[in-house]
C-alpha positions as CSV (number, residue, x, y, z in Angstrom):
1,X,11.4,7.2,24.0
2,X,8.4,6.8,26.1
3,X,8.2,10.5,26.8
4,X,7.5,10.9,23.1
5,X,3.8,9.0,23.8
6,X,0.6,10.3,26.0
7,X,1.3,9.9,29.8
8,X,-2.0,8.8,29.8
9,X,-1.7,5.8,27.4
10,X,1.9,4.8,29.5
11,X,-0.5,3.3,32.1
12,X,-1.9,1.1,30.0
13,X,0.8,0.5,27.5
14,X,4.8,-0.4,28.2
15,X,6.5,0.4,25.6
16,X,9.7,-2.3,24.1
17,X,11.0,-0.5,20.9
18,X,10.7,2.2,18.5
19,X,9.7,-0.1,15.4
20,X,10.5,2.4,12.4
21,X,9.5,6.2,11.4
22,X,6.6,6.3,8.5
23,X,4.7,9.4,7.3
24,X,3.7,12.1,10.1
25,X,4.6,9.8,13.0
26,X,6.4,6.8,14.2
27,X,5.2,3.3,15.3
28,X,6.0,1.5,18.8
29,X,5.8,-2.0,19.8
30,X,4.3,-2.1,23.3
31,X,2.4,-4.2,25.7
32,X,-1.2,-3.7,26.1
33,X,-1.7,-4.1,29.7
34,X,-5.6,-4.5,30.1
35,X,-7.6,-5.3,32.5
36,X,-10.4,-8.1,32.1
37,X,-13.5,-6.6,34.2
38,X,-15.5,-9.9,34.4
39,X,-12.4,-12.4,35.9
40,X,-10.4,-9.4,37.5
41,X,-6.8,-10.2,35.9
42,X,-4.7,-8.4,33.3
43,X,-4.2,-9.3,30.3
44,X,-1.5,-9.2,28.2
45,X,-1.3,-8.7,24.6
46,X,1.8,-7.4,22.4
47,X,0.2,-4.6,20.1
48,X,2.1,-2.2,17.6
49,X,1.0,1.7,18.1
50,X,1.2,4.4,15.1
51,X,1.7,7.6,16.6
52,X,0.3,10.5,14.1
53,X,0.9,14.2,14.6
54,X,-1.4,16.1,12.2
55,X,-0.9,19.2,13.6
56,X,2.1,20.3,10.5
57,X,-0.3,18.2,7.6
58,X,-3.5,17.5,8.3
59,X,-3.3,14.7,4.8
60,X,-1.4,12.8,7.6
61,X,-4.9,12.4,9.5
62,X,-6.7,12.1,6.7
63,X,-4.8,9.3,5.0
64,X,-4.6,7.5,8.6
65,X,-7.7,7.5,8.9
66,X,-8.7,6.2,5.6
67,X,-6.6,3.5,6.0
68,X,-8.3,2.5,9.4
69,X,-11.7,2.4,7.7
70,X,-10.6,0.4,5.3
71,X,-9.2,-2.1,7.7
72,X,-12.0,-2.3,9.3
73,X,-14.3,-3.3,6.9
74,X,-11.8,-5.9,5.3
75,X,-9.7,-7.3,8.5
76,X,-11.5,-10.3,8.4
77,X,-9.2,-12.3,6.3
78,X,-6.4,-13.8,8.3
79,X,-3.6,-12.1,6.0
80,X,-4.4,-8.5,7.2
81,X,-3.6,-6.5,9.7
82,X,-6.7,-5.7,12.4
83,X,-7.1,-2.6,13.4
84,X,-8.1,-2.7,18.0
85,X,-8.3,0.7,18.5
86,X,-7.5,4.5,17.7
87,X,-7.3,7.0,20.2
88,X,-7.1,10.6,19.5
89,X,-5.1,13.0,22.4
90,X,-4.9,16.9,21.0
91,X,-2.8,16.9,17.8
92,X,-2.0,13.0,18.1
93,X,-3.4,10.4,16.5
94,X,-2.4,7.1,18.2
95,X,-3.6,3.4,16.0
96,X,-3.9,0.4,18.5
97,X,-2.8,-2.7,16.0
98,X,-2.4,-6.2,16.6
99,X,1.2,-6.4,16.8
100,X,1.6,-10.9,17.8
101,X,5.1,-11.7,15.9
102,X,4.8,-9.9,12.9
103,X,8.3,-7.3,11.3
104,X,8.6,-6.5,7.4
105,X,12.3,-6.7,8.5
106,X,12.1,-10.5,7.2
107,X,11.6,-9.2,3.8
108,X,15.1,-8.5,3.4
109,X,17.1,-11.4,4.7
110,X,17.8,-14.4,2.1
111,X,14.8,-16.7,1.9
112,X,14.9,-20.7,0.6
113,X,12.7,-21.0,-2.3
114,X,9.8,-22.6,-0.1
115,X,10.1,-19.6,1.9
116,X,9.4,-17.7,-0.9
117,X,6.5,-19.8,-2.1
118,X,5.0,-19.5,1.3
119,X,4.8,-16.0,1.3
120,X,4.0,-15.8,-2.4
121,X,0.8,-18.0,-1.4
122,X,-0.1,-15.7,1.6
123,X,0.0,-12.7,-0.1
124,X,-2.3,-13.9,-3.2
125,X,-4.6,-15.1,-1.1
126,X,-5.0,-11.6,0.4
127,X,-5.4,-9.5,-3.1
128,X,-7.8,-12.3,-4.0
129,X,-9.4,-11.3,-1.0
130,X,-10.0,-7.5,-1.3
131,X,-10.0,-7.7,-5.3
132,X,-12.7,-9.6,-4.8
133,X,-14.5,-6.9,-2.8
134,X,-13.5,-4.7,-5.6
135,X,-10.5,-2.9,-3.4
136,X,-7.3,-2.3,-4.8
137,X,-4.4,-2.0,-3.0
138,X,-2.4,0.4,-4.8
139,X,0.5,0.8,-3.2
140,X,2.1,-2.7,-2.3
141,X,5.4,-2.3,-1.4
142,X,8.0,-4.9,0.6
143,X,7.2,-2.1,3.4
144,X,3.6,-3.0,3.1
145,X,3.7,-6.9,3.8
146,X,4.3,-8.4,7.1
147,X,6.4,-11.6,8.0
148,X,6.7,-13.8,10.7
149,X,9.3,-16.4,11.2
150,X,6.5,-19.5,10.0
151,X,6.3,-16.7,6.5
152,X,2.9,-16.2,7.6
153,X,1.8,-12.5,6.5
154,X,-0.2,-9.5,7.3
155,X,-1.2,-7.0,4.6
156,X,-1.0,-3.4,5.6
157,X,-0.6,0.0,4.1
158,X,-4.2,0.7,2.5
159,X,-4.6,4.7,3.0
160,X,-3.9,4.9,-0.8
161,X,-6.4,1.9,-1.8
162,X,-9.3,2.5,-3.8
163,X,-12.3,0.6,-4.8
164,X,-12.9,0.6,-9.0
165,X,-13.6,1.9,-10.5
166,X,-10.4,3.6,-10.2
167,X,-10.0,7.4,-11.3
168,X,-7.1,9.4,-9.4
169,X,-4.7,6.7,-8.2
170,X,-2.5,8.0,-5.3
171,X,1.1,6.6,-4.7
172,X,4.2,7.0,-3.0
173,X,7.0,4.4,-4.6
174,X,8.3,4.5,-7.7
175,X,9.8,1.6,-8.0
176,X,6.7,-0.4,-7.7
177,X,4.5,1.0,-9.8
178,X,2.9,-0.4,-13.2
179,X,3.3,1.4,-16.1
180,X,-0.6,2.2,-16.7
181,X,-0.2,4.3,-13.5
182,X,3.3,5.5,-14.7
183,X,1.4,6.4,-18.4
184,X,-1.5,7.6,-17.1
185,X,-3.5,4.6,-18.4
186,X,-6.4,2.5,-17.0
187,X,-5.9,0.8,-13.8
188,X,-8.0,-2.1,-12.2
189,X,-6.7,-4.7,-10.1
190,X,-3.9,-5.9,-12.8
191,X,-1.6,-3.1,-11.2
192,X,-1.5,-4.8,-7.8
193,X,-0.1,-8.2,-9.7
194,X,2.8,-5.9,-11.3
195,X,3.7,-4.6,-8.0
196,X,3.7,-8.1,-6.8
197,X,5.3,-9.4,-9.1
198,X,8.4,-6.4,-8.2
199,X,8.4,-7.6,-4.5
200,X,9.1,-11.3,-6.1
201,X,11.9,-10.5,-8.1
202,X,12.9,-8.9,-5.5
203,X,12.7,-11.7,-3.0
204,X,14.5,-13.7,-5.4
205,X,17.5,-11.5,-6.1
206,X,17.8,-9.4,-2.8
207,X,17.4,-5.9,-4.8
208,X,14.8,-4.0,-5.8
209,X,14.0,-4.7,-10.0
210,X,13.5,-1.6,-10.9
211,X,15.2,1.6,-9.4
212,X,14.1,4.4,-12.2
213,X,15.1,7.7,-10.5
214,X,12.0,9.4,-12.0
215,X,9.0,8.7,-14.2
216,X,10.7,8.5,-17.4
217,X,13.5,6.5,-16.1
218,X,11.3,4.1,-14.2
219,X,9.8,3.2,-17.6
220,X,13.3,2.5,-18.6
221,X,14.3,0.4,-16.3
222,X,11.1,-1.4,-17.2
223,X,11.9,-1.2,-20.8
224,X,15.2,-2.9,-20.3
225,X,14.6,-6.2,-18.6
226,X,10.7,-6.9,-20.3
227,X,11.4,-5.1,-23.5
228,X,9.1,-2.8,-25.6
229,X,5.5,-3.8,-26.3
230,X,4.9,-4.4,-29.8
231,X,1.7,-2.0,-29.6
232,X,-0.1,-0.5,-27.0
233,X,-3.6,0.9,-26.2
234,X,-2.2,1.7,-22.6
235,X,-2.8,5.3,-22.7
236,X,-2.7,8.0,-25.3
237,X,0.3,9.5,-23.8
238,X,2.5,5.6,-23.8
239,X,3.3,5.2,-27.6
240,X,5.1,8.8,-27.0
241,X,7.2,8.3,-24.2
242,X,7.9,4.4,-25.7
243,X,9.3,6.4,-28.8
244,X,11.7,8.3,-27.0
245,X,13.4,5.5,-24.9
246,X,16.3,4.2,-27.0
247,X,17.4,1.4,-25.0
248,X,15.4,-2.6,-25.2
249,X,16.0,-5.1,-23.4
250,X,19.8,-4.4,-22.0
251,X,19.0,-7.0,-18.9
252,X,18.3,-10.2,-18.7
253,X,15.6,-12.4,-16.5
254,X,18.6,-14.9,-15.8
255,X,19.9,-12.0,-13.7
256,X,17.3,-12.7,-11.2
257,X,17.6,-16.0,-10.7
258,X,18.7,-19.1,-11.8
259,X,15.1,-21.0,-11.2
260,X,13.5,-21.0,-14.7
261,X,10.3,-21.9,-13.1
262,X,10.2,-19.0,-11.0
263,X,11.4,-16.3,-14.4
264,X,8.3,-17.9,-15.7
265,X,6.2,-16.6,-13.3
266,X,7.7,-13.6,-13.0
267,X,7.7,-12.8,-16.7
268,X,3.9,-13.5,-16.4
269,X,3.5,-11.0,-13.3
270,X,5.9,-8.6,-15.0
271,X,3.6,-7.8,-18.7
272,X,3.6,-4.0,-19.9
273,X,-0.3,-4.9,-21.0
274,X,-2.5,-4.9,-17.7
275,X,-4.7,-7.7,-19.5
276,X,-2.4,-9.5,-20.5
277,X,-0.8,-10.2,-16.7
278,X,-1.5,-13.6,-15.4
279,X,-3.9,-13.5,-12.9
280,X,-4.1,-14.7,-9.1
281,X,-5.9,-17.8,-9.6
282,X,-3.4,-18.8,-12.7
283,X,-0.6,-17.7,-9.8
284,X,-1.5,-20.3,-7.5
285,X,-1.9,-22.8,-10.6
286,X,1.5,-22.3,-11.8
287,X,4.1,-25.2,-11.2
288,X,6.4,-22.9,-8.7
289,X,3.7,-23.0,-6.0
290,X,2.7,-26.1,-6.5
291,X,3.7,-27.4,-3.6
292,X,1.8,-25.2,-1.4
293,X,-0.7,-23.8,-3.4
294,X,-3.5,-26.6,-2.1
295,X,-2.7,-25.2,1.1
296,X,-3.9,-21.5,0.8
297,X,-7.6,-20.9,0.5
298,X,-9.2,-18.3,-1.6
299,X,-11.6,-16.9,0.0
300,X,-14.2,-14.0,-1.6
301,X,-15.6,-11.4,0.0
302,X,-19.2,-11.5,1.4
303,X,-20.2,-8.6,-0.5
304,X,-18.6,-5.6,-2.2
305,X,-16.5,-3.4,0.1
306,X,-18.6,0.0,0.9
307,X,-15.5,2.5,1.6
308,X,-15.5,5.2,-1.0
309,X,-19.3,6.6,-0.8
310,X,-19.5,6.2,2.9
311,X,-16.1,6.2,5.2
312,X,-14.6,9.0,3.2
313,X,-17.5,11.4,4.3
314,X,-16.8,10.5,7.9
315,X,-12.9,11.6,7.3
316,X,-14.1,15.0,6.1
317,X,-17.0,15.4,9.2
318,X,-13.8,14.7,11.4
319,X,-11.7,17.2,9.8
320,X,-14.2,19.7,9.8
321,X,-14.8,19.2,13.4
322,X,-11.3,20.3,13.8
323,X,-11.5,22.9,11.4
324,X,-8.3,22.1,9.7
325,X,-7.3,23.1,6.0
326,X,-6.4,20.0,3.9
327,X,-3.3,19.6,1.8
328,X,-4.2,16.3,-0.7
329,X,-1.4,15.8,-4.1
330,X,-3.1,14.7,-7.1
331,X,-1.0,14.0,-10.5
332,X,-1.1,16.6,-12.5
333,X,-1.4,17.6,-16.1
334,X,2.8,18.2,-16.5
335,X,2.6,14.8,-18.3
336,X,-0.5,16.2,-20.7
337,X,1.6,18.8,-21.3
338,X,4.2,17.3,-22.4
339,X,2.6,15.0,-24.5
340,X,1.3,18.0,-26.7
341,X,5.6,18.9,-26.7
342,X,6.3,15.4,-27.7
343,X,4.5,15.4,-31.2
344,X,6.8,18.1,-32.1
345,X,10.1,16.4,-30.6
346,X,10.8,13.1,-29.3
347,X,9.8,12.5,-25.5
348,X,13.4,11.8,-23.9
349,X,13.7,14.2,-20.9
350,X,13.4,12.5,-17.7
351,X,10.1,13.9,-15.5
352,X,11.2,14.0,-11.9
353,X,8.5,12.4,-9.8
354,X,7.9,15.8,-8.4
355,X,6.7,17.5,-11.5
356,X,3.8,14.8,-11.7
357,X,2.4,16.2,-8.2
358,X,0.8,19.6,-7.3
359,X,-0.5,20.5,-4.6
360,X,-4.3,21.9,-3.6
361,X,-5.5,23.6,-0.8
362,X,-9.1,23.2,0.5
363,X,-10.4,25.4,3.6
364,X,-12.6,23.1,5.6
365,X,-15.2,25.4,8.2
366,X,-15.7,24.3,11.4
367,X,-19.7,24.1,11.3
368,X,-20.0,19.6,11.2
369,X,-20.2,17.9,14.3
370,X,-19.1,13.8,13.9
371,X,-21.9,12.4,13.3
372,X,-21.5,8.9,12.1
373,X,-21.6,6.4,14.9
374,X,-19.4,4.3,12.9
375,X,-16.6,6.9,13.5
376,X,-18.0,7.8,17.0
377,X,-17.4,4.2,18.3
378,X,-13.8,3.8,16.4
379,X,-12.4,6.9,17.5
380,X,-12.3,8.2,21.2
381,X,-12.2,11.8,20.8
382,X,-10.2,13.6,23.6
383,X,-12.7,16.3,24.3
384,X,-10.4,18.0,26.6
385,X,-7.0,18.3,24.9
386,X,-8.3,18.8,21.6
């Protein structure tokens, strides 16, 4: 497996396991063997590295990359991930993270309830963190949150975060999204509290909630545990597709669990209505967590985050530098589309996820050096193997 990685980076780093596969790459855990200059000894550190080849997609760079920024300028709080380094040989893109005891893997074994409310606790106090900043996360997933054995956590996964206002959310799972992304509605931070409030149901019932195998089915599975909303000012396109789903209510909350203190949360996490969603603060107020909730601090960012207007340039000097063309999805207007169809007939074909994604290509020229020494210092550009 260590062939797979830079000979270069095999002095410094010994590599212990392949971790998992994600987008474009693969991440290692690994020993950071590195040598103290001042008191001459080594030191040694247990890192996790993200191996990305962008050479097939260059969105696999791009997104990467993103994601480091944003790490960087929010890392501070003790529930995220830090970012130590990123190293760039040829067509690889290789993210130095620190790894300490840290797997998602814990996610999926059978937690006690404190368990639970320990990690519930941790991961508020991180959204109340970066919401605060005015970043959403966007894409919070079981996959996104990691656990060690004390059910501390580390937030990762931000290359689809935005700050708000938000106009072209990104995803990748289905089964996690709100339904104002789903409809095509408004989204502010209330869509990260849904998605949390999936990952708890989950926790509590050892399957994921809601397993819709498109767009239009993941609003019915929604549909049939919370029920219809009475009326809804979600999106222009939401009292249409609500009109065409037959089915209410079909499962119930006791399904999850047997804890009516924790349904009651849930049912508050889990609200079609964005504004209607309880809200972090309330989270930590509720009765479930009170046994730990004086324990986690909510801390605000300093100042807004500054991602958008300034890091996202820096990603396209790089990409010019390489002269690479970008491939980016965006949702498209199938769903507009059939929203004009659905006046005429009732709105009850399913939309595979597929349909709501096109695909655009942009030819970047090779004319910008990198000239932000923001991105300078954070990535080491190989001069000679690029």
């Amino acid at each position: 497996m260590a062939e797979d990685i830079d000979q270069k980076l095999l002095q410094r780093f010994e590599i212990i396991q392949k971790i998992r596969k994600v987008s474009g790459g693969v991440i290692w855990k690994a020993i950071d063997r590195k040598t103290n200059s001042v008191f001459e000894f080594i030191e040694i550190l247990l890192v996790a590295i993200k191996k990305i080849d962008y050479s097939a997609n260059p969105l696999h760079l791009l997104k990467s990359m993103r994601e480091t920024v944003i790490l960087q300028e929010i890392s501070k709080h003790q529930n995220i991930m830090k970012v130590l380094q990123v190293i760039n040989k040829g067509n690889d893109q290789y993210t130095i993270y620190d790894f300490s005891r840290y797997s998602n893997q814990y996610l999926i074994i059978t937690f006690l309830q404190k368990h639970i409310q320990i990690i519930l606790c941790n991961i508020v106090s991180a959204l109340y963190f970066i919401h605060s900043g005015g970043l959403v996360h966007l894409s919070l997933t079981p996959s996104k949150i990691l656990v060690d054995s004390e059910c501390q956590i580390k937030l990762i996964g931000f290359g689809f975060s935005q700050l708000l206002p938000i106009k072209d959310p990104k995803y990748t799972c289905l089964h996690y999204l709100p339904p104002e992304i789903l409809l095509q509605g408004k989204v502010n931070t209330s869509a990260d509290i849904w998605s949390l409030g999936c990952i708890f149901g989950e926790m509590l019932c050892h399957h994921t909630l809601f397993t819709g195998n498109s767009t239009f089915n993941q609003i019915e599975k929604i549909v049939e545990l919370i029920g219809k909303p009475n009326d809804t000012n979600l999106s222009e396109l939401a009292p249409y597709v609500l009109q065409g789903i037959q089915s209410d209510r079909k499962k119930a909350f006791t399904s999850i669990s047997d804890d009516s203190t924790a349904i009651d949360l849930l049912k508050r996490m889990l609200v079609f209505e964005p504004h209607e969603r309880i809200t972090l603060v309330d989270i930590l107020k509720h009765p479930y967590l009170s046994e730990f909730a004086n324990k986690c601090e909510l801390k605000k960012a300093i100042a807004p985050f500054q991602i958008e207007e300034n890091s996202f340039k820096e990603f396209q000097n790089v990409l010019r530098e390489r002269g690479k063309k970008i491939e980016q999805p965006s949702i498209n207007n199938s769903f507009n589309q059939q929203l004009d169809s659905s006046r005429k007939k009732s709105f009850k074909e399913s939309t595979p996820i597929s349909a709501l994604r096109q695909k655009t290509t942009t030819k970047i020229k090779v004319n910008s050096p990198i000239q932000s020494p923001k991105i300078q210092k954070l990535y080491q550009i190989d001069e000679k193997q690029r």
